[in-house]
C-alpha positions as CSV (number, residue, x, y, z in Angstrom):
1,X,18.2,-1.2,4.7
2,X,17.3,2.3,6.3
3,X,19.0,3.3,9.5
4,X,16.7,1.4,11.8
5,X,18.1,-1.7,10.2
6,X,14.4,-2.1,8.4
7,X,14.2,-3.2,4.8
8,X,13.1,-0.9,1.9
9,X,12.1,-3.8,0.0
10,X,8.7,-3.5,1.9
11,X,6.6,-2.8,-1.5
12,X,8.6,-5.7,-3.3
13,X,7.2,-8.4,-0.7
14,X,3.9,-6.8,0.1
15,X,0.6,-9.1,-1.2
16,X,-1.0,-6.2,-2.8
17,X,-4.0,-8.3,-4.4
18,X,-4.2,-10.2,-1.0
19,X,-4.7,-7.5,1.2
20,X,-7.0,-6.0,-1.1
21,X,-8.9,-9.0,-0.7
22,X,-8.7,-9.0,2.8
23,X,-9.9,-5.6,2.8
24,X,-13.2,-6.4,0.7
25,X,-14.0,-9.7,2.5
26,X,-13.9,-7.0,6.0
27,X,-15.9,-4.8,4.1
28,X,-18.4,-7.6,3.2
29,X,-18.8,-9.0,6.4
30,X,-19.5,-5.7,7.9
31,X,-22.5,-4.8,5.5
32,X,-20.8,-2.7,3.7
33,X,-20.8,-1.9,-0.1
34,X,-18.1,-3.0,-1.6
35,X,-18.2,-0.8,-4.5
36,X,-17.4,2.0,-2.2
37,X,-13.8,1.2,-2.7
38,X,-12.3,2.3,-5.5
39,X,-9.2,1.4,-6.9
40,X,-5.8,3.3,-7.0
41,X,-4.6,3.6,-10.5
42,X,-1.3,1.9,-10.8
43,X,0.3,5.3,-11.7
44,X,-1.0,7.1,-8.6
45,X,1.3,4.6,-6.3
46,X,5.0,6.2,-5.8
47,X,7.7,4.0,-4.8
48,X,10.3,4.9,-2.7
49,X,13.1,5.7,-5.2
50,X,10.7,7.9,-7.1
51,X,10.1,10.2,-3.9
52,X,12.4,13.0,-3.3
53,X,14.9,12.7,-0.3
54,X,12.7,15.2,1.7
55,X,9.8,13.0,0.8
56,X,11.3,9.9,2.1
57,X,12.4,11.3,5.4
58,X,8.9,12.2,5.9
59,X,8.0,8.6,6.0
């Protein structure tokens, strides 16, 4: 827990696939292609204990 009393275990609970598909299914419904959105590679996403202290404070 940070120091606003929050939980870093966001990413661990997070519905990745789920919000992806919440975000297409917008997309869709809105006319636009879908194609348009490409995926992150896994390898591009960071997690908080790879990020350098200046990093997370950012955040």
């Amino acid at each position: 827990m940070n120091n606003l009393g929050i939980s870093l275990d966001l990413p661990r609970i997070l519905d990745l696939p789920r919000i992806d598909r919440m975000i297409r299914c917008s997309f869709k419904s809105k006319g636009l292609p879908i194609a348009a959105i490409e995926l992150v590679p896994e390898s591009f996403v960071s997690t908080v204990e790879d990020r350098k202290l200046e990093d997370r404070e950012k955040w």
